[in-house]
C-alpha positions as CSV (number, residue, x, y, z in Angstrom):
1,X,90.9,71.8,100.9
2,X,90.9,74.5,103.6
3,X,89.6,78.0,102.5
4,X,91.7,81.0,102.2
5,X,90.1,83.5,104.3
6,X,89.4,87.1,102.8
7,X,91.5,89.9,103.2
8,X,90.5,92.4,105.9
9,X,89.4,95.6,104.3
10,X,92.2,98.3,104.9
11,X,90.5,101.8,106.6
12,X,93.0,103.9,104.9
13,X,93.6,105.6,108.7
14,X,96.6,107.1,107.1
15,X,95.5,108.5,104.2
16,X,92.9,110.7,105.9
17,X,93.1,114.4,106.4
18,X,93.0,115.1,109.7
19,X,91.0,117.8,109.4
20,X,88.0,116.0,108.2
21,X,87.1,113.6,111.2
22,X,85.8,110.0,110.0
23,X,82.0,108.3,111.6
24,X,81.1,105.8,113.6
25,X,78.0,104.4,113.9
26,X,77.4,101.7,116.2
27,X,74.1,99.1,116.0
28,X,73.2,97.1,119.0
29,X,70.6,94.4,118.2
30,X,69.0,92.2,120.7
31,X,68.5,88.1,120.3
32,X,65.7,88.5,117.9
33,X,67.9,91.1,115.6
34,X,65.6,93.9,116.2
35,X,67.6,97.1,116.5
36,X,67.3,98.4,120.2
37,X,70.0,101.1,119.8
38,X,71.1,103.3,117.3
39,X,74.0,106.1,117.8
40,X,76.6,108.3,115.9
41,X,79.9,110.2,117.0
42,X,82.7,111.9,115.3
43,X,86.2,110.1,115.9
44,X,89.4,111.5,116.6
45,X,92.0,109.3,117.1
46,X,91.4,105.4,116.1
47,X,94.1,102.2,116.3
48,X,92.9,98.6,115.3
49,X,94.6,95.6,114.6
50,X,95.5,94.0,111.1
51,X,91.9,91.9,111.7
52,X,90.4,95.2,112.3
53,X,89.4,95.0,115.7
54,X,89.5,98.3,117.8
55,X,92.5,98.8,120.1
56,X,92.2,102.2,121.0
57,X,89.2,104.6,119.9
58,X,88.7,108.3,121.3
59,X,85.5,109.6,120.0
60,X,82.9,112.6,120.5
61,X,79.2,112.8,121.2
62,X,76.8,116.4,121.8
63,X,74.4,113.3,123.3
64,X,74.0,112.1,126.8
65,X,72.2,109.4,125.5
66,X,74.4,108.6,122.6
67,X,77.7,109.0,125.0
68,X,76.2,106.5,127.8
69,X,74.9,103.9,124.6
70,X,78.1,103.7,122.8
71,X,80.1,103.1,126.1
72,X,77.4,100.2,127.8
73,X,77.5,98.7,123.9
74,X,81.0,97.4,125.0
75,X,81.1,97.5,128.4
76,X,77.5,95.8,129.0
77,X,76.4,94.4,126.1
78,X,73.3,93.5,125.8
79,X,73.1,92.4,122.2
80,X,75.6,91.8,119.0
81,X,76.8,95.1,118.7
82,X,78.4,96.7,115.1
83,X,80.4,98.9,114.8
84,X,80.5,100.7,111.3
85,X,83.6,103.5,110.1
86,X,82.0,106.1,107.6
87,X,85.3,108.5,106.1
88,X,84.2,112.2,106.7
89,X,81.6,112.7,104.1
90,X,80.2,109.5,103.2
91,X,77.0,108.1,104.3
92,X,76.1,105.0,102.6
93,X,79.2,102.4,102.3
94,X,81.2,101.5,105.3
95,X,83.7,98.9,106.8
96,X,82.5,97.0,110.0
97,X,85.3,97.1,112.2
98,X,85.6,94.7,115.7
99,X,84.6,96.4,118.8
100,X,87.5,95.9,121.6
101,X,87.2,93.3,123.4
102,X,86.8,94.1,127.7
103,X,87.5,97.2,127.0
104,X,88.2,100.3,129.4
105,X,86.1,102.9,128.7
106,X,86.4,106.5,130.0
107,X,84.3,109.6,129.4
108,X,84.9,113.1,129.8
109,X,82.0,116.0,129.4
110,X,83.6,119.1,127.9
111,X,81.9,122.4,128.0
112,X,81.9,125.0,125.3
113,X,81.5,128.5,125.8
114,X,77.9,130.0,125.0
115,X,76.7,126.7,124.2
116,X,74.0,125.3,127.3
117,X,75.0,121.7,126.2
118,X,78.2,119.7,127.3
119,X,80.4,117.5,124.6
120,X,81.4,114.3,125.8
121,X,84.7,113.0,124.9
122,X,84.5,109.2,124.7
123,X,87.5,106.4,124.9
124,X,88.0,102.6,124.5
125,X,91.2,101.4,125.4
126,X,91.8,97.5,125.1
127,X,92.7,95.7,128.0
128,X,94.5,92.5,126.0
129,X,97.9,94.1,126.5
130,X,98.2,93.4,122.5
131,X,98.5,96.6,121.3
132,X,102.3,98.0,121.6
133,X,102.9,101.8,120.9
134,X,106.6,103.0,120.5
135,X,108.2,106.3,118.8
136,X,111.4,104.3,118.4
137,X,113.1,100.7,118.4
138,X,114.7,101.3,121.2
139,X,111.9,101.4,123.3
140,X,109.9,98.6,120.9
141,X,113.0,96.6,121.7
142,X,112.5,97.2,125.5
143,X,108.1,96.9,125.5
144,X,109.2,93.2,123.6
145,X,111.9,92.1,126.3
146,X,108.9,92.4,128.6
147,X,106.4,90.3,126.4
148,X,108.7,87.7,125.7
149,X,109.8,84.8,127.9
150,X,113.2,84.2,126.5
151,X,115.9,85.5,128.4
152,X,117.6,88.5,126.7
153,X,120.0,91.2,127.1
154,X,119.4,95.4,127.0
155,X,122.6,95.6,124.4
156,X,121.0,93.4,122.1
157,X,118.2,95.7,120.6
158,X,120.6,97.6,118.2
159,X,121.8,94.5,116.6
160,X,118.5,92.5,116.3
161,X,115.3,95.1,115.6
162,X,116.0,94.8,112.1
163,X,115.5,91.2,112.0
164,X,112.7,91.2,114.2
165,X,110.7,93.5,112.2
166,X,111.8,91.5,108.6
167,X,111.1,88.4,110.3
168,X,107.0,89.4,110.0
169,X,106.4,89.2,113.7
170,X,105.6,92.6,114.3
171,X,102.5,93.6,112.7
172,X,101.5,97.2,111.9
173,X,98.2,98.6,113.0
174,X,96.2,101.5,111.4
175,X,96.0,104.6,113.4
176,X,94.5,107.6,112.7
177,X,95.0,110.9,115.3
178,X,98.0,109.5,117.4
179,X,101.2,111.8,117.9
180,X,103.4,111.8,115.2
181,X,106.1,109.4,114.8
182,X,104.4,107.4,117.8
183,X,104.1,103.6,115.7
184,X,101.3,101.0,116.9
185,X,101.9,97.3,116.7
186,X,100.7,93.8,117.5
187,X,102.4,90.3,117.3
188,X,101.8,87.8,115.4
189,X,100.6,84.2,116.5
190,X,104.0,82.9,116.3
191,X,105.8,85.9,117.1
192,X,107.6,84.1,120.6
193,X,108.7,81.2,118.0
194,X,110.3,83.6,115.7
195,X,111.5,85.7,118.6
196,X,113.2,82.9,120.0
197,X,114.8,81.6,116.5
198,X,116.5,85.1,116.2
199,X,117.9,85.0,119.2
200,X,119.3,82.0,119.1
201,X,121.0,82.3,116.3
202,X,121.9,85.6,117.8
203,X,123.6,83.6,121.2
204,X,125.1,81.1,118.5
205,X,127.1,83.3,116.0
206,X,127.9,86.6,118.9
207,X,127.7,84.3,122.5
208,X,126.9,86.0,125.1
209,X,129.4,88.4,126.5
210,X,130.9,87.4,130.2
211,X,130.9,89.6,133.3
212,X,133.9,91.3,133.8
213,X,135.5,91.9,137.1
214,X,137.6,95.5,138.5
């Protein structure tokens, strides 16, 4: 009998006021499981998958040392690293969430007036290409003529994103801090087998129109 695996914990990205910025915390332990780093930053804008795992993450840190540890956990690892989301407020339970996978990481160090010390401004962006962000279905329908290896046409978007997002290939991601109406997405497993069943019964019931000449 094969097990049913557990349900990924939701974050609730949506729910949040965005006012009150949630915590990470990320743990880096070394082969032995001894804790060799240890660091904190606010977050302000945060995608990840259905599984969780981080797709885009913009963060802040008043810490040289805590800016430069939570950028080489993921981009030189050194150890299993954790990453833990706290909602604003709460210090004892947290969900684990998936660091990004070969990431690209980017920091910028802010200044603030009357204050000696810089903020830095951290962000992981994940270099899979699975992570699709559209305001529309217009331009959903154009980022998945790219992805996809059946042949298509540019009219057909109108007549088809409804199935394509019924047929349970296109799953939502949480975000928290992204412009409003801007959607985040990832495929499925078998999204190119469903994509391909739509359009061709798509080709079969509408054919594909012929090029006219002057």
């Amino acid at each position: 009998m094969i097990a049913t695996p557990e349900p990924v914990p939701k974050l609730g990205l949506s729910e949040l006021n965005p006012t009150e910025l949630p915590h990470l915390e990320v743990v880096v332990r070394n082969t032995k499981s001894e804790i060799i780093a240890n660091v904190g930053a606010q977050i302000v804008a945060l995608i990840v998958s259905p599984q969780n795992r981080v797709l885009y993450l913009e963060a802040v840190s008043t810490s040289d040392a805590g800016a430069h540890a939570m950028m080489g956990s993921v981009s030189d690892p050194r150890g299993v690293v954790e990453f833990r989301f706290y909602r604003a407020g709460e210090t004892g339970d947290y969900i684990e969430i998936l660091p990004p996978e070969s990431p690209r990481v980017a920091n910028v160090r802010l200044t603030v007036p009357g204050w000696s010390r810089s903020i830095h401004h951290v962000a992981m962006l994940d270099r899979s290409g699975d992570l699709m962000l559209a305001p529309d279905d217009a331009t959903l329908w154009r980022k998945l003529r790219e992805k996809m290896s059946c042949p298509t046409l540019e009219q057909w978007g109108g007549a088809l994103m409804k199935r394509f997002h019924a047929s349970g290939m296109l799953l939502d991601c949480e975000s928290f801090g992204v412009p409003e109406g801007l959607r985040a997405f990832v495929l499925s497993a078998d999204a190119q087998d469903r994509f391909d069943s739509i359009i061709s019964r798509h080709v079969s019931t509408a054919g594909i129109p012929r090029k006219t000449t002057a």
